[in-house]
N, C-alpha and C positions, 0 to 999 in steps of 0.2 A: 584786221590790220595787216596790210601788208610790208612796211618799210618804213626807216627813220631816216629822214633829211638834216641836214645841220645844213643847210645852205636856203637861201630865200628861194621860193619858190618861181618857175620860169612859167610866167603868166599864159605862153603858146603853147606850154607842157599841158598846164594842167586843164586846159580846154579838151585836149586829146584826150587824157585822162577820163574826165566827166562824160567824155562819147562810152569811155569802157567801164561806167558807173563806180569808178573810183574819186573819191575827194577827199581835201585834206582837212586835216584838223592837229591843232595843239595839244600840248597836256595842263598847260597855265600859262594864264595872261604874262607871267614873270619868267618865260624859259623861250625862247625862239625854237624850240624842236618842232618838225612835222613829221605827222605817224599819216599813210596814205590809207582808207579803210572802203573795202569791198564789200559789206555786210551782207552772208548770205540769206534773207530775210529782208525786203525793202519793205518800208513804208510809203505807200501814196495812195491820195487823196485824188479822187476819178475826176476827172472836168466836171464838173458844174451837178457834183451829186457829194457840196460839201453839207453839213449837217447844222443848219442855225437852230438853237434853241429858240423857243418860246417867250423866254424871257430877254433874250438877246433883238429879235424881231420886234417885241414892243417897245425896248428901247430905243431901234433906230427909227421906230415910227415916233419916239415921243419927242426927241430931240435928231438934228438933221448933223450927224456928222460929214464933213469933208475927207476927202484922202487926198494926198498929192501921190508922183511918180518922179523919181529921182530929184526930188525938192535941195535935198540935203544927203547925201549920200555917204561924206563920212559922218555928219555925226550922228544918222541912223549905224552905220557900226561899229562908232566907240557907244551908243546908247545901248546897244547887245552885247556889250563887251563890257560894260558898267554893272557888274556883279561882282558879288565876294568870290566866287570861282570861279572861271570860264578858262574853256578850252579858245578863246579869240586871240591870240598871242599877235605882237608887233607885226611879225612877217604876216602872217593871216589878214591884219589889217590893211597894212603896205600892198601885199599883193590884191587884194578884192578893190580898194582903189584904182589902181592900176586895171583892172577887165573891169570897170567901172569906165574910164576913160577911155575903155575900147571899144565900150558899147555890146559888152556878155554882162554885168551885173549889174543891178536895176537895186531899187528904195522905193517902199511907197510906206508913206506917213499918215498919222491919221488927226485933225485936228476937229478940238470942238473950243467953240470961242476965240480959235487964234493959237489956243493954245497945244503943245503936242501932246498927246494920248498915249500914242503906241509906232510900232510898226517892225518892219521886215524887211531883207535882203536874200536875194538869191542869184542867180546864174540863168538866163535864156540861150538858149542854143538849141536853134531849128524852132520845134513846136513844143521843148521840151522844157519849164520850168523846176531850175533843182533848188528848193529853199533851203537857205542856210540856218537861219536864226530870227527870231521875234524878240522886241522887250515891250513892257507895257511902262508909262507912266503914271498912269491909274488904271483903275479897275476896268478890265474886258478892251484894252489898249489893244493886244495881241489877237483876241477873238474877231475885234473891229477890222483889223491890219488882214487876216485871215479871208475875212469875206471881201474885203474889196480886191483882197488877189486874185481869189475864183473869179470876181466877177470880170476883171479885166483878163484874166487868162482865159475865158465864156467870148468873149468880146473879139478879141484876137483871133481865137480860134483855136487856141493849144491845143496839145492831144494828151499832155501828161503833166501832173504835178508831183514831184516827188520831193516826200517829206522825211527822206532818211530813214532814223528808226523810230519805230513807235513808242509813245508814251501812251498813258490815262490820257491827258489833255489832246494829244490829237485824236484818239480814239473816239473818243466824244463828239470833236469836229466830223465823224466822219473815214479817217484814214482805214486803210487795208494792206497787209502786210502782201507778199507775193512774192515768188522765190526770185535768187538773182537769175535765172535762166529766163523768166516770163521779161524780166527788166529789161536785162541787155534789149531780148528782141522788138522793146517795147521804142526804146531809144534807138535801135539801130533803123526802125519805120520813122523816128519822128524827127528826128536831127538832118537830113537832107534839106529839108526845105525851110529857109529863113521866114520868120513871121515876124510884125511889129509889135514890139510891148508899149502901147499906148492905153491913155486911160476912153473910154467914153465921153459922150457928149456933155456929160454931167458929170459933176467931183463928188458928186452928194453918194450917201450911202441910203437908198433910198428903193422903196418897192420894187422899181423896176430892177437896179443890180443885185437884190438878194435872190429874184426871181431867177436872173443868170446865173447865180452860185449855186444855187440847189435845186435846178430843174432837174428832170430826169434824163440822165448819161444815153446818147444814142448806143455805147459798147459797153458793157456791163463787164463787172470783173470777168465772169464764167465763160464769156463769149471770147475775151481775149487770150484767155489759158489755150483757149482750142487752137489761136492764132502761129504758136509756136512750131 
Protein backbone atom coordinates (compact mmCIF):
# COMPACT_ATOMS: atom_id res chain seq x y z
CA UNK A 1 0.00 0.00 0.00
CA UNK A 2 1.21 2.96 -0.97
CA UNK A 3 -1.17 6.18 -0.24
CA UNK A 4 -4.71 7.21 0.77
CA UNK A 5 -7.04 9.43 -1.62
CA UNK A 6 -10.20 11.00 -0.29
CA UNK A 7 -10.88 12.34 -3.73
CA UNK A 8 -12.40 10.27 -6.71
CA UNK A 9 -10.11 8.96 -8.67
CA UNK A 10 -8.69 10.71 -12.16
CA UNK A 11 -9.53 7.93 -14.65
CA UNK A 12 -5.92 9.36 -16.86
CA UNK A 13 -4.08 8.91 -13.52
CA UNK A 14 -4.76 5.84 -12.90
CA UNK A 15 -4.12 4.29 -16.33
CA UNK A 16 -0.50 5.66 -15.77
CA UNK A 17 -0.55 4.16 -12.58
CA UNK A 18 -1.44 0.44 -13.82
CA UNK A 19 1.71 1.07 -16.57
CA UNK A 20 3.74 1.14 -12.92
CA UNK A 21 1.66 -1.93 -11.67
CA UNK A 22 0.07 0.01 -9.02
CA UNK A 23 -3.99 -0.09 -8.60
CA UNK A 24 -6.43 0.99 -6.54
CA UNK A 25 -8.72 -0.40 -4.06
CA UNK A 26 -11.14 0.57 -1.14
CA UNK A 27 -11.42 -0.60 2.49
CA UNK A 28 -15.60 -0.92 2.18
CA UNK A 29 -18.21 -0.65 -0.07
CA UNK A 30 -19.56 2.14 2.75
CA UNK A 31 -16.32 4.56 3.05
CA UNK A 32 -15.24 6.32 -0.49
CA UNK A 33 -11.42 6.00 0.71
CA UNK A 34 -8.64 4.84 -2.02
CA UNK A 35 -5.46 3.10 -0.59
CA UNK A 36 -3.03 2.68 -4.08
CA UNK A 37 -1.28 -0.97 -3.59
CA UNK A 38 2.23 -2.03 -5.20
CA UNK A 39 2.26 -5.75 -4.02
CA UNK A 40 5.80 -6.90 -3.85
CA UNK A 41 4.69 -10.48 -4.90
CA UNK A 42 2.26 -10.44 -8.14
CA UNK A 43 0.07 -12.95 -8.96
CA UNK A 44 -0.43 -14.05 -12.72
CA UNK A 45 -1.88 -16.44 -14.69
CA UNK A 46 0.56 -17.28 -18.10
CA UNK A 47 -1.38 -16.74 -21.50
CA UNK A 48 -3.07 -19.76 -22.30
CA UNK A 49 -1.46 -22.25 -19.53
CA UNK A 50 -4.64 -21.48 -17.24
CA UNK A 51 -5.44 -24.81 -15.44
CA UNK A 52 -9.19 -26.46 -16.09
CA UNK A 53 -10.04 -29.13 -14.06
CA UNK A 54 -11.50 -32.35 -15.10
CA UNK A 55 -14.51 -31.93 -13.70
CA UNK A 56 -14.95 -28.42 -14.99
CA UNK A 57 -14.08 -29.77 -18.78
CA UNK A 58 -16.95 -32.29 -18.58
CA UNK A 59 -19.13 -29.93 -17.62
CA UNK A 60 -18.57 -27.63 -20.41
CA UNK A 61 -18.82 -30.62 -22.70
CA UNK A 62 -22.17 -31.62 -21.10
CA UNK A 63 -23.88 -28.41 -21.35
CA UNK A 64 -22.74 -25.50 -24.00
CA UNK A 65 -22.25 -22.33 -21.89
CA UNK A 66 -22.23 -18.70 -23.63
CA UNK A 67 -20.10 -15.79 -22.49
CA UNK A 68 -20.63 -12.26 -23.67
CA UNK A 69 -17.83 -9.11 -23.65
CA UNK A 70 -18.96 -5.95 -22.22
CA UNK A 71 -22.77 -7.10 -22.42
CA UNK A 72 -23.47 -5.17 -19.19
CA UNK A 73 -20.69 -3.65 -17.72
CA UNK A 74 -22.00 -2.05 -14.76
CA UNK A 75 -23.96 -4.41 -13.41
CA UNK A 76 -21.15 -6.99 -13.91
CA UNK A 77 -19.58 -4.56 -11.23
CA UNK A 78 -22.14 -3.86 -8.82
CA UNK A 79 -22.65 -8.06 -9.36
CA UNK A 80 -18.64 -8.01 -7.72
CA UNK A 81 -19.49 -5.65 -5.40
CA UNK A 82 -22.83 -7.45 -4.23
CA UNK A 83 -21.20 -9.00 -1.05
CA UNK A 84 -21.37 -8.66 2.65
CA UNK A 85 -17.67 -7.10 2.48
CA UNK A 86 -15.89 -5.76 -0.46
CA UNK A 87 -13.28 -3.53 -0.93
CA UNK A 88 -15.56 -2.11 -4.49
CA UNK A 89 -16.57 1.22 -2.95
CA UNK A 90 -18.84 4.04 -5.02
CA UNK A 91 -15.65 5.88 -6.44
CA UNK A 92 -14.11 2.27 -7.49
CA UNK A 93 -17.36 1.88 -9.24
CA UNK A 94 -17.83 5.44 -10.80
CA UNK A 95 -14.36 5.52 -11.87
CA UNK A 96 -14.21 1.70 -13.70
CA UNK A 97 -17.36 2.90 -15.63
CA UNK A 98 -15.98 5.69 -16.61
CA UNK A 99 -12.28 3.64 -18.35
CA UNK A 100 -15.27 1.44 -19.30
CA UNK A 101 -16.43 4.36 -21.58
CA UNK A 102 -13.14 4.87 -22.58
CA UNK A 103 -12.49 1.69 -23.92
CA UNK A 104 -9.46 0.44 -20.97
CA UNK A 105 -12.19 -1.78 -18.95
CA UNK A 106 -13.88 -4.63 -20.44
CA UNK A 107 -16.97 -7.45 -18.68
CA UNK A 108 -17.35 -10.69 -19.96
CA UNK A 109 -20.43 -12.65 -18.67
CA UNK A 110 -21.31 -15.96 -18.68
CA UNK A 111 -24.80 -17.22 -19.50
CA UNK A 112 -26.52 -20.67 -19.44
CA UNK A 113 -30.23 -20.64 -20.48
CA UNK A 114 -30.43 -16.76 -20.77
CA UNK A 115 -29.69 -16.80 -17.74
CA UNK A 116 -26.46 -15.14 -15.80
CA UNK A 117 -23.91 -17.45 -14.19
CA UNK A 118 -20.98 -15.42 -13.32
CA UNK A 119 -18.36 -13.20 -14.50
CA UNK A 120 -15.38 -10.52 -14.33
CA UNK A 121 -13.95 -7.14 -14.97
CA UNK A 122 -10.69 -5.85 -15.60
CA UNK A 123 -8.34 -3.18 -17.34
CA UNK A 124 -6.66 -3.76 -21.15
CA UNK A 125 -3.76 -1.77 -21.77
CA UNK A 126 -1.44 -2.71 -24.58
CA UNK A 127 -1.24 -6.63 -24.35
CA UNK A 128 -1.60 -6.51 -20.95
CA UNK A 129 -4.85 -7.73 -19.05
CA UNK A 130 -4.97 -6.56 -15.18
CA UNK A 131 -8.20 -8.40 -13.47
CA UNK A 132 -9.88 -6.89 -11.14
CA UNK A 133 -12.81 -8.97 -9.53
CA UNK A 134 -15.11 -12.15 -10.41
CA UNK A 135 -18.59 -12.99 -8.77
CA UNK A 136 -20.46 -16.16 -9.40
CA UNK A 137 -24.28 -16.53 -9.47
CA UNK A 138 -24.15 -20.08 -9.21
CA UNK A 139 -21.81 -22.69 -8.79
CA UNK A 140 -18.23 -22.54 -10.99
CA UNK A 141 -19.89 -18.89 -12.33
CA UNK A 142 -16.33 -17.40 -11.83
CA UNK A 143 -14.14 -20.63 -12.97
CA UNK A 144 -16.60 -20.38 -16.19
CA UNK A 145 -15.82 -16.23 -16.46
CA UNK A 146 -12.09 -17.35 -15.89
CA UNK A 147 -11.62 -19.56 -19.00
CA UNK A 148 -13.48 -17.66 -21.41
CA UNK A 149 -10.94 -14.75 -20.45
CA UNK A 150 -7.81 -17.01 -21.29
CA UNK A 151 -9.46 -17.89 -23.99
CA UNK A 152 -10.15 -14.48 -25.50
CA UNK A 153 -6.88 -13.12 -24.10
CA UNK A 154 -5.19 -16.64 -26.45
CA UNK A 155 -7.38 -14.98 -29.30
CA UNK A 156 -6.20 -11.53 -29.18
CA UNK A 157 -2.83 -12.44 -28.53
CA UNK A 158 -2.16 -10.94 -24.97
CA UNK A 159 1.21 -11.35 -23.49
CA UNK A 160 0.03 -11.10 -19.78
CA UNK A 161 -2.76 -11.83 -17.31
CA UNK A 162 -2.43 -10.41 -13.98
CA UNK A 163 -4.36 -11.57 -11.14
CA UNK A 164 -3.11 -9.32 -8.34
CA UNK A 165 -2.51 -11.51 -5.23
CA UNK A 166 -2.85 -14.93 -4.90
CA UNK A 167 -5.34 -17.03 -3.39
CA UNK A 168 -6.27 -21.13 -3.03
CA UNK A 169 -8.72 -20.40 -5.76
CA UNK A 170 -6.46 -18.96 -8.20
CA UNK A 171 -3.85 -21.13 -7.49
CA UNK A 172 -5.71 -24.05 -8.51
CA UNK A 173 -6.68 -22.12 -11.72
CA UNK A 174 -3.25 -22.01 -12.44
CA UNK A 175 -1.68 -18.51 -11.14
CA UNK A 176 2.09 -17.95 -10.32
CA UNK A 177 3.31 -15.37 -7.94
CA UNK A 178 6.63 -13.36 -9.39
CA UNK A 179 8.41 -10.54 -7.96
CA UNK A 180 7.38 -6.80 -8.67
CA UNK A 181 10.73 -6.37 -10.58
CA UNK A 182 9.98 -9.47 -13.16
CA UNK A 183 6.38 -7.47 -13.52
CA UNK A 184 7.08 -4.03 -14.02
CA UNK A 185 9.61 -5.42 -16.91
CA UNK A 186 6.85 -7.75 -18.01
CA UNK A 187 4.34 -4.63 -18.53
CA UNK A 188 6.84 -2.14 -19.57
CA UNK A 189 7.40 -5.02 -23.11
CA UNK A 190 3.61 -5.32 -23.31
CA UNK A 191 1.89 -2.10 -22.81
CA UNK A 192 3.28 -0.27 -26.09
CA UNK A 193 1.32 -1.95 -28.48
CA UNK A 194 -2.52 -1.66 -28.35
CA UNK A 195 -4.41 -5.10 -29.21
CA UNK A 196 -8.28 -5.77 -29.58
CA UNK A 197 -10.25 -7.35 -26.73
CA UNK A 198 -12.73 -9.02 -28.85
CA UNK A 199 -14.43 -12.25 -28.29
CA UNK A 200 -13.99 -15.28 -31.07
CA UNK A 201 -16.07 -16.55 -33.71
CA UNK A 202 -17.98 -18.48 -31.33
CA UNK A 203 -19.58 -17.16 -27.72
CA UNK A 204 -19.83 -20.97 -26.84
CA UNK A 205 -17.37 -22.18 -24.21
CA UNK A 206 -16.52 -25.04 -26.11
CA UNK A 207 -13.40 -27.66 -26.95
CA UNK A 208 -12.01 -25.39 -29.26
CA UNK A 209 -11.61 -22.16 -26.44
CA UNK A 210 -10.70 -24.29 -23.44
CA UNK A 211 -7.89 -25.70 -25.93
CA UNK A 212 -6.89 -21.79 -26.20
CA UNK A 213 -6.95 -21.35 -22.31
CA UNK A 214 -4.68 -24.09 -21.58
CA UNK A 215 -2.51 -24.93 -24.31
CA UNK A 216 1.13 -24.76 -23.56
CA UNK A 217 2.70 -21.07 -23.08
CA UNK A 218 5.37 -20.45 -25.96
CA UNK A 219 7.37 -18.32 -22.63
CA UNK A 220 7.36 -20.19 -19.64
CA UNK A 221 7.70 -18.51 -16.14
CA UNK A 222 11.63 -19.59 -16.05
CA UNK A 223 12.44 -18.13 -19.43
CA UNK A 224 10.86 -14.77 -18.50
CA UNK A 225 12.88 -14.40 -15.08
CA UNK A 226 15.96 -14.52 -17.39
CA UNK A 227 14.24 -11.63 -19.60
CA UNK A 228 14.96 -8.96 -16.82
Amino acid sequence: MLSRSYNEINPGAIIELYRNGIFPMGDHNDDNKIFWCNPILRAIIPISKLHISRKLKKLCRKKQFEFSINHDFPATISNCANREETWINKSIISTYNILHDLGYAHSIEIWDDKKLKGGLYGVAIGKVFFAESMFSTSSNGSKLALVALMGVLAFNKFLLLDVQFMTNHLRTMGAKEISRALFLNLIKKSTSEKVQFDKPSSAIIDEKLINKAEMKSLIGIGKLKHQI
